[in-house]
C-alpha positions in Angstrom: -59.8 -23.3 87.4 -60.9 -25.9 84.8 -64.1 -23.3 83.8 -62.1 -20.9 83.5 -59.7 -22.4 81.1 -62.3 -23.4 79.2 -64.1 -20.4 79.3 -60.8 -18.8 77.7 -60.2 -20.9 75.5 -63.4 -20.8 73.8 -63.3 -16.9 74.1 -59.7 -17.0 72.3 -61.6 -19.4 69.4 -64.2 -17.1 69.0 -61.6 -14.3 68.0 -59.7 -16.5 65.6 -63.2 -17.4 64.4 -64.2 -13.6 63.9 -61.5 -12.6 61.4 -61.6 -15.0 57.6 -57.8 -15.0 58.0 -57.8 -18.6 58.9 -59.5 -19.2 55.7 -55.7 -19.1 54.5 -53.6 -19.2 57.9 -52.6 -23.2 58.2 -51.8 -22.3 62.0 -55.8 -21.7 62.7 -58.3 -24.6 61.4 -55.8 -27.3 63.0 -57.0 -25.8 66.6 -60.8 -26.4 65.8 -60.0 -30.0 63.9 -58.3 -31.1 67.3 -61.4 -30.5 69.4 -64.0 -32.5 67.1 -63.0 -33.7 63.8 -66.3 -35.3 63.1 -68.0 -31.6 64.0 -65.6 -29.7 62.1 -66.6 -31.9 59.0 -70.4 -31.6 59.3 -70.3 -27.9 59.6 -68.1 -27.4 56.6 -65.4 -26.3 58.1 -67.0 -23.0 59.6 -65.8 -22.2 63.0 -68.8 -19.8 63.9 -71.0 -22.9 63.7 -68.7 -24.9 65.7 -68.3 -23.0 68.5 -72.2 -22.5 68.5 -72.5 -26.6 68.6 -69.1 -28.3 70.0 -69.7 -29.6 73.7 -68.3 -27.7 76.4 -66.6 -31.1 77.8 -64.6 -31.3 74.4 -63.6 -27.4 74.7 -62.2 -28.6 78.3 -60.2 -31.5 77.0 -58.4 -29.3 75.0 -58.2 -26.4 77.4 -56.5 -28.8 79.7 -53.6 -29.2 77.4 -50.6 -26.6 78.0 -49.3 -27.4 74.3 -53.0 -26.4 73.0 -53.2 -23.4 74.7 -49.9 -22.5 73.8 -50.6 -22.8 70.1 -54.0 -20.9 70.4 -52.4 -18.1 72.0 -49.7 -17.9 69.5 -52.4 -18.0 66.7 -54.5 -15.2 68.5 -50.8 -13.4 68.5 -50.2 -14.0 65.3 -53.5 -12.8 63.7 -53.0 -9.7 66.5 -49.7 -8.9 64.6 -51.0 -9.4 61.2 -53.7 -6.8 61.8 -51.5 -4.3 63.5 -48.0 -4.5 61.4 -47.5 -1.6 58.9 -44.7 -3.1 57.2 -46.8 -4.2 53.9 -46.1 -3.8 50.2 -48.8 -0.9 50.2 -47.3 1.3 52.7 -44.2 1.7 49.9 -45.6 1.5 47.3 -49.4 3.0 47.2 -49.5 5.0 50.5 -52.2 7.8 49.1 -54.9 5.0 49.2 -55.1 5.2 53.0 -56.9 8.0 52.2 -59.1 6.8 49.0 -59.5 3.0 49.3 -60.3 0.8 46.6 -64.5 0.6 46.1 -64.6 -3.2 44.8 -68.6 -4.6 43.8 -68.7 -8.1 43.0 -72.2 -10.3 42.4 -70.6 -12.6 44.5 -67.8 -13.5 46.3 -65.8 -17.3 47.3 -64.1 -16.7 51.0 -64.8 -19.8 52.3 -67.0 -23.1 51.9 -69.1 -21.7 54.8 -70.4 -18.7 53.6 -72.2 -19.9 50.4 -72.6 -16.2 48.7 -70.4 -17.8 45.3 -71.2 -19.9 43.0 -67.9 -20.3 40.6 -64.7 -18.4 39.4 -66.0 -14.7 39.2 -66.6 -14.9 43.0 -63.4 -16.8 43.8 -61.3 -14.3 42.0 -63.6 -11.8 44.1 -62.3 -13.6 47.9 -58.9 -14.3 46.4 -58.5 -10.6 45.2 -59.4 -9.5 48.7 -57.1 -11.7 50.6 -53.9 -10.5 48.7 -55.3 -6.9 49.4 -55.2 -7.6 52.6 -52.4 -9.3 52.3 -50.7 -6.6 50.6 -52.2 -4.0 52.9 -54.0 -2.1 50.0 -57.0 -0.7 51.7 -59.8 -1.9 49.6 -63.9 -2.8 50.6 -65.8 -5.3 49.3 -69.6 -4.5 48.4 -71.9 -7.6 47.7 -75.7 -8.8 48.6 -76.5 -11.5 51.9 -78.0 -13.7 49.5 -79.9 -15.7 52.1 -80.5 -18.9 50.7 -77.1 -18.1 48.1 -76.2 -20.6 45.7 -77.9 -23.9 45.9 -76.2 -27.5 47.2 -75.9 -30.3 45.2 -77.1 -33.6 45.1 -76.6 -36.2 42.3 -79.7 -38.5 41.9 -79.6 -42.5 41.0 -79.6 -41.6 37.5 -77.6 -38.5 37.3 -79.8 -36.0 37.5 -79.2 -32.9 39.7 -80.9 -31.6 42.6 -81.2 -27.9 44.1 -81.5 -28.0 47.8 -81.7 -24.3 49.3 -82.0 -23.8 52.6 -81.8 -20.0 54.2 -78.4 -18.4 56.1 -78.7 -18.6 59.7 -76.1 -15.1 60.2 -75.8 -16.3 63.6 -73.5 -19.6 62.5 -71.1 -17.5 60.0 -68.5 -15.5 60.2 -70.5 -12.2 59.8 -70.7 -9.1 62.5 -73.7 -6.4 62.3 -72.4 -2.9 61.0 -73.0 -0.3 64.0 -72.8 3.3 64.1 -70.7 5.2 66.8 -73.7 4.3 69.2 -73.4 0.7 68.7 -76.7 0.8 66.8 -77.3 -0.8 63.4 -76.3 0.7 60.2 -79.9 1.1 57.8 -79.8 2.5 54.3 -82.8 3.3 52.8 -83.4 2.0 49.1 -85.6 3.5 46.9 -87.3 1.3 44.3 -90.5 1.5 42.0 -92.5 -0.3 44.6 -91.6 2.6 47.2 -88.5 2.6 49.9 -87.7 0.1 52.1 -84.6 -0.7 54.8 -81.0 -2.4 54.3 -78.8 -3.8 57.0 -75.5 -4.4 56.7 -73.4 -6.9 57.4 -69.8 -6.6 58.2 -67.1 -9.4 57.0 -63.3 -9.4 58.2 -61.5 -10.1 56.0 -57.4 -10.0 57.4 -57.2 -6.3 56.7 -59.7 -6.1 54.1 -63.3 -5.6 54.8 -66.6 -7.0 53.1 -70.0 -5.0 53.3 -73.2 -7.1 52.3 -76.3 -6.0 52.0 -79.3 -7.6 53.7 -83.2 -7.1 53.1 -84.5 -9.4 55.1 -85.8 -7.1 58.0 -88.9 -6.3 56.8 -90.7 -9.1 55.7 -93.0 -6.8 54.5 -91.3 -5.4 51.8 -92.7 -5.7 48.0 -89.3 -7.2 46.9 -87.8 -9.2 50.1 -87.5 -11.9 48.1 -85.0 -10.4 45.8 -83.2 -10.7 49.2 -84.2 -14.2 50.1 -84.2 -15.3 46.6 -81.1 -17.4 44.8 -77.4 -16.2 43.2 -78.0 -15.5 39.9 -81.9 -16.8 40.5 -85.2 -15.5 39.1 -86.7 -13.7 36.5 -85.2 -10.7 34.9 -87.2 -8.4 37.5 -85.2 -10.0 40.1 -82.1 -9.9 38.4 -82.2 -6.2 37.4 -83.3 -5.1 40.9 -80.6 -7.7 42.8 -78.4 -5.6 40.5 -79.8 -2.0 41.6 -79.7 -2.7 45.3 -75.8 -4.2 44.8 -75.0 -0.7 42.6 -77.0 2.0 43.9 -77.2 0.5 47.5 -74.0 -0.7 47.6 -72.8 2.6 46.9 -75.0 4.5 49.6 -73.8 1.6 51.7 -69.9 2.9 51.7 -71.2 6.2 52.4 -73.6 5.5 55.1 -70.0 3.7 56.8 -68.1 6.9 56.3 -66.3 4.9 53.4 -65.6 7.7 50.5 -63.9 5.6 47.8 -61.0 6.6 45.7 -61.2 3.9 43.2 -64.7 2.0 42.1 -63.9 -1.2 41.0 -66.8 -3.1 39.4 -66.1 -6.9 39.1 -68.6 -7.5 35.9 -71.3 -5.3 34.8 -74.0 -6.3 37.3 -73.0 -3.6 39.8 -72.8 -1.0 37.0 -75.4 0.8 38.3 -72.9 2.5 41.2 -71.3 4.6 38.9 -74.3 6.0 37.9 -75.3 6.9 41.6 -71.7 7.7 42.2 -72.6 10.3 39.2 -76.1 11.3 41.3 -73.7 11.9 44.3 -71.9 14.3 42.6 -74.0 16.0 40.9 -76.2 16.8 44.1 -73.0 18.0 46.4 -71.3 19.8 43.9 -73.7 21.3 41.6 -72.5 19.7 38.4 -74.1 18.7 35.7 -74.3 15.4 34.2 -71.5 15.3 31.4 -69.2 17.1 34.2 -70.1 14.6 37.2 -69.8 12.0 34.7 -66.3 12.8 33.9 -65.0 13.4 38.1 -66.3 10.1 38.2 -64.9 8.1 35.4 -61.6 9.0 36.9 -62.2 6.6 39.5 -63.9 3.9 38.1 -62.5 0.5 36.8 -63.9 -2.4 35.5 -63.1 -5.6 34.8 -65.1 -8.3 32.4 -64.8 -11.8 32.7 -67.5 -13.0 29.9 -66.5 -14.0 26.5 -69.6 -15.1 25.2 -72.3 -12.4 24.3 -75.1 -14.2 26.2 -73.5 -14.0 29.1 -73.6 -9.9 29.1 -76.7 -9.0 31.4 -79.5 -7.0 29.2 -83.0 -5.3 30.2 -85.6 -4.7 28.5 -85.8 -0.9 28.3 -89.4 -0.5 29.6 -88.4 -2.5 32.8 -85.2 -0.1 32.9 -87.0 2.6 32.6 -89.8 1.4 35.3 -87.1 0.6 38.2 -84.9 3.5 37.2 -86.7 6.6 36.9 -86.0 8.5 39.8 -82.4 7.8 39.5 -82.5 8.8 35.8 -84.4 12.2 37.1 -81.6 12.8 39.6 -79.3 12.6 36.8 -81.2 14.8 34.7 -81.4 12.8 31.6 -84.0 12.1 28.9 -85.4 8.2 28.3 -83.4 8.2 25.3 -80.3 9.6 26.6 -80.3 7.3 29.4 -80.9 4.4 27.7 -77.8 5.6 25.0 -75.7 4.5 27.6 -76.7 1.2 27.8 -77.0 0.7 24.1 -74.6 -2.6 23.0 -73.5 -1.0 19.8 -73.5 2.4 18.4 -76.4 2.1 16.9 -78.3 0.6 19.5 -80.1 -1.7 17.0 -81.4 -4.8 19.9 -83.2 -2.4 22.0 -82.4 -3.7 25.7 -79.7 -2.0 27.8 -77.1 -3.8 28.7 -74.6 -3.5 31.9 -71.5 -4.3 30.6 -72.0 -1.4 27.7 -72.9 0.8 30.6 -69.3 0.4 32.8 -67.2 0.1 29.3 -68.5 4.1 28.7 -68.3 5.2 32.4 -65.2 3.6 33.3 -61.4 5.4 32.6 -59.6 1.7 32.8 -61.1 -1.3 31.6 -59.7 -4.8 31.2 -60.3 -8.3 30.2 -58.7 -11.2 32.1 -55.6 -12.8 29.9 -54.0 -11.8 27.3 -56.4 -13.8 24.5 -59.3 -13.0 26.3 -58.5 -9.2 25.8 -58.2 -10.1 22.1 -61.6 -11.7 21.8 -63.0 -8.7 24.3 -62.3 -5.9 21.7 -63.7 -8.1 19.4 -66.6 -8.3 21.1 -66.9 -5.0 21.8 -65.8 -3.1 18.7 -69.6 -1.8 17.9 -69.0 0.7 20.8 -66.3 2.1 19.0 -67.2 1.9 15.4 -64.4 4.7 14.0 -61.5 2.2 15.4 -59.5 -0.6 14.6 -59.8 -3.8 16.9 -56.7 -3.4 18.7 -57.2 -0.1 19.2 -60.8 -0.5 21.4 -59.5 0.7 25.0 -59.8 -3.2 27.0 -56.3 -3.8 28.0 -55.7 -7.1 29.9 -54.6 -8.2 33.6 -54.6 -11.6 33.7 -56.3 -13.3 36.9 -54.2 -14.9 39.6 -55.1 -17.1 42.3 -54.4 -16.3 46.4 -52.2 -19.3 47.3 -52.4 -19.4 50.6 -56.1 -20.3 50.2 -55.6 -22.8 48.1 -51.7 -24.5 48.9 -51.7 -27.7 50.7 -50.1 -27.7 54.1 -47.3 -30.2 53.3 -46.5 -28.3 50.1 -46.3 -25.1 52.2 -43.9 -27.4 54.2 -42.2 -28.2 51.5 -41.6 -24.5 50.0 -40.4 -22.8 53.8 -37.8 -26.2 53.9 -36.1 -25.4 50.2 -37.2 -21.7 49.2 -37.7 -19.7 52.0 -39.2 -19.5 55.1 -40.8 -16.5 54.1 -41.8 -17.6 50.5 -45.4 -16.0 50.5 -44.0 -13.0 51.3 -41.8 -13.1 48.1 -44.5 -14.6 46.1 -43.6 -12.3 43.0 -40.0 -13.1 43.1 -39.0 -15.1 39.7 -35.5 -15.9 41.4 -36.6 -17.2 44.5 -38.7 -20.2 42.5 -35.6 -20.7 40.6 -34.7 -22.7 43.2 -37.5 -25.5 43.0 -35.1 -27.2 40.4 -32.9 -27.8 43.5 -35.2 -29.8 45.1 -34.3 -33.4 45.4 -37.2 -35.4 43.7 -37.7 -37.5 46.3 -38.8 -34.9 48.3 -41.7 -33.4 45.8 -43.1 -36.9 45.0 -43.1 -38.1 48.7 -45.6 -34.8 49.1 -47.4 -35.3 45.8 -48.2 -39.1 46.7 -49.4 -38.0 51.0 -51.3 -35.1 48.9 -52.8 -38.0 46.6 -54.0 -40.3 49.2 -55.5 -37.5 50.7 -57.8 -36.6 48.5 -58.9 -39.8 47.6 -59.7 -40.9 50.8 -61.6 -37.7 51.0 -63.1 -38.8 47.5 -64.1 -42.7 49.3 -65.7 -40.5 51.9 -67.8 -38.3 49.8 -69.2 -41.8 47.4 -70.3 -43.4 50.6 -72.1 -40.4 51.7 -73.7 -40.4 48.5 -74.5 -44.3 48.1 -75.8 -44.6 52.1 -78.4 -41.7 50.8 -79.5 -43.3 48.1 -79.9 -46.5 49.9 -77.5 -48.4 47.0 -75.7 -51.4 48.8 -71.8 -52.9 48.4 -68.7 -50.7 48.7 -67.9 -47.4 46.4 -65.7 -47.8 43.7 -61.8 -48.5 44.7 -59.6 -45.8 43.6 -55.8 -46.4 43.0 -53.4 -44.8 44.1 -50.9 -45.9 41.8 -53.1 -45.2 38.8 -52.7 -41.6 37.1 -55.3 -39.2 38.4 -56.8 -37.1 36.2 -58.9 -34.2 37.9 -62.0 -32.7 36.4 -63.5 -29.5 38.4 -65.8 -27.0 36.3 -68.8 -25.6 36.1 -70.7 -27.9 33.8 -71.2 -25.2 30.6 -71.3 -26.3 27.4 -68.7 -25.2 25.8 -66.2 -26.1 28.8 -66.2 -29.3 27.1 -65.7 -31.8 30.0 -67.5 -34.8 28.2 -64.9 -34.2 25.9 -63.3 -37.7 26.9 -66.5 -39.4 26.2 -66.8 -38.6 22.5 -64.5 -42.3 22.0 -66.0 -44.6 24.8 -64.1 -47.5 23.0 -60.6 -45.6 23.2 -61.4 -44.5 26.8 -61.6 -47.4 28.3 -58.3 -48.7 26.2 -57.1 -45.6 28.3 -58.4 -46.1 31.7 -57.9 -49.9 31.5 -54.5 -50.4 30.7 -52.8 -52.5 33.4 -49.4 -51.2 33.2 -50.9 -47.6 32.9 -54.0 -47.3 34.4 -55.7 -43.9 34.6 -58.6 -42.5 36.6 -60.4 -39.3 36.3 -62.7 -37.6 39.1 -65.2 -34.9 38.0 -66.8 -32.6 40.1 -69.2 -29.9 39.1 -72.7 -28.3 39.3 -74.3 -27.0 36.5 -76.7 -23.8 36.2 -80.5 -24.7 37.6 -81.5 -23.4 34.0 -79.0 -25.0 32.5 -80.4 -28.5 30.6 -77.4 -29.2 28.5 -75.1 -28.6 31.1 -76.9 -31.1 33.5 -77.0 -33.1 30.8 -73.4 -33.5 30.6 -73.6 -34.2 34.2 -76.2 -36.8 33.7 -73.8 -38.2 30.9 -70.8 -38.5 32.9 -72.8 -40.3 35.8 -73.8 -42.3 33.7 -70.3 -43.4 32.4 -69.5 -43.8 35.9 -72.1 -46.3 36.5 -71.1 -48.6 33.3 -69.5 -51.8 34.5 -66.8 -50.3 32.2 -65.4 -47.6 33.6 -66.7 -48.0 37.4 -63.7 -47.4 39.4 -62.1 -45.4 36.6 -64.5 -42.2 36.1 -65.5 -40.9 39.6 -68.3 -37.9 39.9 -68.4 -36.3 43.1 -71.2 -34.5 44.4 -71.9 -30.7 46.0 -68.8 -29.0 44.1 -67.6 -26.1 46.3 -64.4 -24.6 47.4 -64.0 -28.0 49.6 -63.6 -30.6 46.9 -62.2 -28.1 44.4 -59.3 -27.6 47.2 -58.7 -31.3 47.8 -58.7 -31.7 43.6 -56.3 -29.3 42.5 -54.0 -30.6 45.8 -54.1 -34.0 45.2 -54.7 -35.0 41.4 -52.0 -35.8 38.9 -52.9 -33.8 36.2 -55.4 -31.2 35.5 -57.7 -31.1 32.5 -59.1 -28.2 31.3 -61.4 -28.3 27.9 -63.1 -25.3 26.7 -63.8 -24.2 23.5 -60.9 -22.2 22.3 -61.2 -18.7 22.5 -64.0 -19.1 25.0 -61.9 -19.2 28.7 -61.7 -15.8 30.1 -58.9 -17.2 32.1 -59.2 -20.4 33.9 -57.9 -20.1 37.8 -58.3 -23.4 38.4 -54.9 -24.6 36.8 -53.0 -22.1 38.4 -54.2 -23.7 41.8 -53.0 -26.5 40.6 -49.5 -25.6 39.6 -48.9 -24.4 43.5 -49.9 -28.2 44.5 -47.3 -29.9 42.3 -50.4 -30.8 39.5 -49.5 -30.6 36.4 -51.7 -29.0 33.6 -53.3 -30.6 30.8 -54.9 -27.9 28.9 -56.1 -26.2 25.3 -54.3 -23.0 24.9 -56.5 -20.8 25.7 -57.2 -18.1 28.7 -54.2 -18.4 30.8 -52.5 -21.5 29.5 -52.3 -19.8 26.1 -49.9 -17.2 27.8 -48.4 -19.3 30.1 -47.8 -22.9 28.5 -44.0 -23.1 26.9 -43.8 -27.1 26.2 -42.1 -27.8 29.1 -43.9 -26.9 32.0 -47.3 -28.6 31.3 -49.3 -30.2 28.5 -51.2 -28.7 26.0 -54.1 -29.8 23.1 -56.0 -28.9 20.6 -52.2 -27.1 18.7 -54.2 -23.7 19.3 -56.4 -24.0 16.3 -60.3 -23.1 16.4 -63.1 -24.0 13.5 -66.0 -22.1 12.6 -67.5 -25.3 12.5 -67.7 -26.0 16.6 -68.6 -30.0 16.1 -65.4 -30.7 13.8 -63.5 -28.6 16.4 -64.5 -30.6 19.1 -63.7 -34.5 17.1 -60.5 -32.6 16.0 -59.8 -31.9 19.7 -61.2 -35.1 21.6 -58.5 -36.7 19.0 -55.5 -34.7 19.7 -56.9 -34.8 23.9 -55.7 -38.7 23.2 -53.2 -38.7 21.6 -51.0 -36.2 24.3 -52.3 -38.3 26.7 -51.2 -41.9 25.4 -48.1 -40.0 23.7 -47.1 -37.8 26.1 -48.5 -37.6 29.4 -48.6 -41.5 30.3 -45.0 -42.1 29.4 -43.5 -39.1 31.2 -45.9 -40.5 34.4 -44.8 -44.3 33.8 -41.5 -44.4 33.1 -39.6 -44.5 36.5 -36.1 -45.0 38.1 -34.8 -47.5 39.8 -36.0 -45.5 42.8 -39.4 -45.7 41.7 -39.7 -42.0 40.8 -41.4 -41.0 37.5 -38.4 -38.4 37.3 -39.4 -36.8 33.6 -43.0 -35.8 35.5 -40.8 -34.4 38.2 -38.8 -32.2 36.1 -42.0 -30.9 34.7 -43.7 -30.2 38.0 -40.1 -28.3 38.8 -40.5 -26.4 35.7 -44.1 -25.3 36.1 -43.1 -24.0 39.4 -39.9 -21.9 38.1 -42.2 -20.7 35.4 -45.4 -20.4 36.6 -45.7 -19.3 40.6 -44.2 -16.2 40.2 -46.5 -15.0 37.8 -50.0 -16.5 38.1 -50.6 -15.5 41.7 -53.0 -12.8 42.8 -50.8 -11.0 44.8 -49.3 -10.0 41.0 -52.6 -9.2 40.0 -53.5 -6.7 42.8 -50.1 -5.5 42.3 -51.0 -4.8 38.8 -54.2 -3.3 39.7 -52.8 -0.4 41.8 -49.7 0.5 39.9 -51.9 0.1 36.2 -55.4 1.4 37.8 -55.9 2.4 41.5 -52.8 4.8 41.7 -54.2 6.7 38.6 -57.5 6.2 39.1 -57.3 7.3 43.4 -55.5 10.7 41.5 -52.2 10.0 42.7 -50.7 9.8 39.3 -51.9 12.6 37.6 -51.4 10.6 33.5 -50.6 7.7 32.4 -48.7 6.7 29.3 -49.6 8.1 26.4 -49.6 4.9 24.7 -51.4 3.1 27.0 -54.2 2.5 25.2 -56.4 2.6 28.2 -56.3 6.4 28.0 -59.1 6.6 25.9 -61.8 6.5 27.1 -65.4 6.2 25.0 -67.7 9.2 24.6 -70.9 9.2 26.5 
């Protein structure tokens, strides 16, 4: 009897375990924490891997528990219903895409800590945006690459130097499934490159409703270009890069087909999977005998993309003999010339720089394209104005959606609490609703600062745990650091770019620690973030702030942690004070990572810029830097690090200081209550994908047959 309650139990695991909807469903990971907590930790949090190591006498303890089992069958029940129900947003309101699903290519994509095929924010956005699909029940597939040794862990060196430690995807201890045909035999594409053909798997992701396809070359270890496979996000040379970004285009696009997937929408999440629409172009063209400028046309109906970059250097470009070496036999099946194929590449009408660039490519074959705020959108038709030479700025065809984050993923449990106790049971449901977070303001403020201080201890015990790890590795003797709980927590978590500024606070040292030691105010700020492998001056900044960290004068006060992934960044943006957020104004496409923080009762401390420069109304958050920019970038940075002060000792420490008799800092409150009634509502991705199909995949699917005639969108640029 005991085997077999075991033997079920595990069995019932293994299906919550198969589905990524306890990524975001509180009522799952709490059943694999409660067998081994210790286990749970070391495998980052990645059931698949658990279940493959936890001891069967553990399973058993559990399995003799009534109450357990009760909760894992509910779980199992509930997942059951999630899949099943057709009572979702889409099915009223963008029923025709059950037919023609939503295409959507990402270089990478965040889902979870455990499958390491992200690096930063374009990939987050990527999992979050399909989570609220799912959520939302808009039929959409993901298309990305198995990168199997992905992006790289982190390690921070005695002196503050960063290490890249890669190690290769075991696909038997992540959440992934084979694709298989109606045989039950693997799914192979065959992908045609200038070293001859070789074979793709594919691998299968379940994603609630949604689906994720990835691309996998690592059967034949033969193959001239396995390593493009094998080899790094975002590593290598250009060769790599341009064929990483041919196999996630053109094989991507085979791959949907090759599932029986026929798209209705191709959504490219940055340029690097531009090449799909010219195969979706080659597809055409070879089933329905058109040529090029015809096939060209069907397909910019359905093709949308959306650019995240605001810096030129961060826009892939190819030098056009390598182009022209690796894409040859797809420019033949298009039937173009060299030059004509490479015109739609070109940068700039002219076509002066003489590489091709991918980002050019999907702004000419897409009907709908779009920056990510409202300010980025501004600096995007700037940036782009050279394909359109005969218009005005604000007339170049980028409108803007601005990026939203899935909250589930990233709310803390007690806030969730929280929210079903004063708003609604059913509050992520109604996500979207501006008059159900009207009601925050009724919240007593006892209530939200009891969760804000459980949330704080949380994370900085998580925080103790990670500074031992590091110190009993680097063989350093005596205690971490003490952190305060009483002390202001300032949270820090980007990737370490240049112009994101977050050695901004450093620029004074003298005023900083006047700042962090202050007895009656003390402040503490905990960093987290990896920098490029390529990058020097971003590790640099890394190796700066260490090194802060490690002056007698600020140890205890400035905190770096280690291995930034979406772990830490979750227990930041839940359990910090404030949020800072530094870039170079206009140089944030949109910056997520604040709106995480407004659903975790963490107020934002920000320049206006990205999202904040839309969002921020004086009341709900801090701002800095009075939205002014410099053509000289060092003067706008002292101007800045000044102003970054002086709302801090003006503003922010006052509001957090001053407290009731109670003991509650009820000003703070107030603005945590109206960053909520403002904020949730709005800068949540289940708004975004909302915004997507009614704005793009309705039209773009066909089943609106204009749009506007003022919607600028509607015109699109000539091949």
């Amino acid at each position: 009897m005991a085997e077999a309650l075991q033997s079920e139990v595990r069995r019932r695991l293994a299906e919550l375990a198969g589905n990524l909807r306890w990524t975001w469903s509180g009522e799952f990971d709490s059943l694999f924490r409660e067998i081994d907590l210790d286990l749970w930790r070391r495998v980052n949090h990645n059931p698949a891997a658990f279940l493959a190591d936890v001891d069967d006498t553990r399973i058993g303890a559990r399995a003799a528990d009534p109450e357990y089992r009760r909760r894992l069958e509910a779980a199992c029940g509930s997942l059951q219903n999630y899949l099943k129900s057709g009572r979702h947003w889409a099915s009223r309101h963008a029923p025709s895409l059950d037919l023609r699903p939503v295409a959507y290519f990402s270089a990478e994509f965040g889902l979870h800590e455990s499958l390491p095929i992200y690096s930063g924010g374009l990939g987050i956005l990527a999992g979050d945006h399909l989570k609220s699909c799912s959520d939302l029940g808009v039929p959409i597939w993901g298309v990305s690459i198995l990168y199997r040794q992905g992006y790289f862990t982190q390690r921070i060196d005695a002196q503050g130097g960063q290490e890249e430690i890669y190690s290769d995807l075991d696909v038997e201890r992540v959440p992934l499934e084979p694709a298989l045909d109606g045989r039950g035999q693997p799914i192979l594409i065959q992908m045609p490159t200038a070293s001859g053909v070789f074979p793709i798997d594919l691998w299968l992701a379940r994603v609630g409703r949604s689906r994720l396809v990835l691309l996998d070359g690592s059967r034949d270890p033969a193959a001239a270009h396995r390593d493009v496979f094998s080899a790094r996000l975002y590593g290598g040379d250009l060769r790599t890069r341009l064929l990483q970004e041919l196999i996630l285009g053109v094989g991507g696009y085979r791959a949907l087909l090759a599932l029986g997937i026929r798209p209705g929408v191709l959504h490219l999440n940055e340029g690097h999977s531009a090449f799909a629409l010219l195969e979706a172009i080659a597809q055409t063209m070879e089933e329905e005998g058109m040529r090029f400028d015809a096939a060209a046309e069907s397909m910019r109906a359905r093709a949308v993309f959306t650019t995240h970059t605001p810096l030129p250097a961060g826009h892939d470009r190819f030098p056009l003999d390598l182009i022209e070496e690796h894409l040859r036999p797809l420019r033949e099946r298009l039937g173009l010339s060299s030059e004509d194929f490479t015109a739609l590449g070109r940068a700039d009408a002219g076509g002066a720089d003489g590489t091709f660039c991918m980002t050019a490519l999907a702004l000419r074959l897409a009907f709908r394209s779009n920056a990510v705020s409202a300010l980025h959108g501004h600096t995007t038709r700037g940036l782009w104005r050279g394909l359109w030479p005969e218009r005005k700025t604000s007339e170049v065809p980028i409108g803007h959606i601005t990026n939203g984050v899935h909250v589930p993923t990233w709310i803390a449990g007690e806030m969730d609490q929280l929210l079903r106790r004063r708003l609604a049971e059913d509050w992520p449901t109604r996500l979207s609703h501006a008059d159900l977070w009207e009601k925050i303001t009724d919240v007593p403020p006892a209530e939200i600062w009891d969760v804000k201080r459980r949330l704080k201890q949380e994370m900085l015990e998580f925080a103790a745990r990670r500074l031992r790890k590091r110190q009993e590795r680097l063989g350093l003797s005596g205690p971490p650091p003490g952190l305060d709980p009483e002390a202001l927590t300032i949270g820090v978590a980007r990737r370490f770019a240049e112009y994101k500024r977050a050695q901004l606070l450093l620029s004074d040292p003298d005023r900083l620690e006047r700042l962090l030691r202050d007895e009656a105010r003390p402040v503490q700020i905990l960093f987290a973030g990896k920098a490029h492998p390529k990058d020097d001056v971003g590790k640099g900044i890394l190796r700066a702030l260490d090194e802060r960290a490690r002056d007698p004068r600020f140890s205890g006060r400035i905190i770096v942690l280690e291995n930034y992934d979406m772990n830490v960044a979750r227990h930041l943006v839940q359990g910090s004070d404030l949020w800072l957020n530094a870039p170079r104004r206009p140089l944030e496409a949109c910056g997520t990572s604040g709106q995480k923080a407004v659903f975790n009762a963490t107020l934002n401390l920000a320049v206006l810029d990205g999202w904040w420069a839309e969002a921020h109304d004086g009341s709900n958050g801090y701002s800095f830097g009075e939205g002014l920019t410099h053509t000289d970038t060092a003067l706008q940075d002292r101007r800045d690090a000044v102003d970054l002060f002086d709302v801090l000792e003006t503003q922010v420490l006052p509001d957090f200081f001053d407290r009731s008799p109670e003991g509650l800092p009820l000003k703070w409150i107030v603005r945590i209550q109206r960053a909520l009634a403002t904020l949730a509502w709005r800068y949540n991705s289940d708004r975004m994908a909302i915004d997507y199909v009614t704005r793009c995949y309705l039209a773009a699917a066909g089943a609106l047959t204009s749009s506007h005639p003022a919607d600028p969108w509607t015109r699109p640029p000539g091949v």
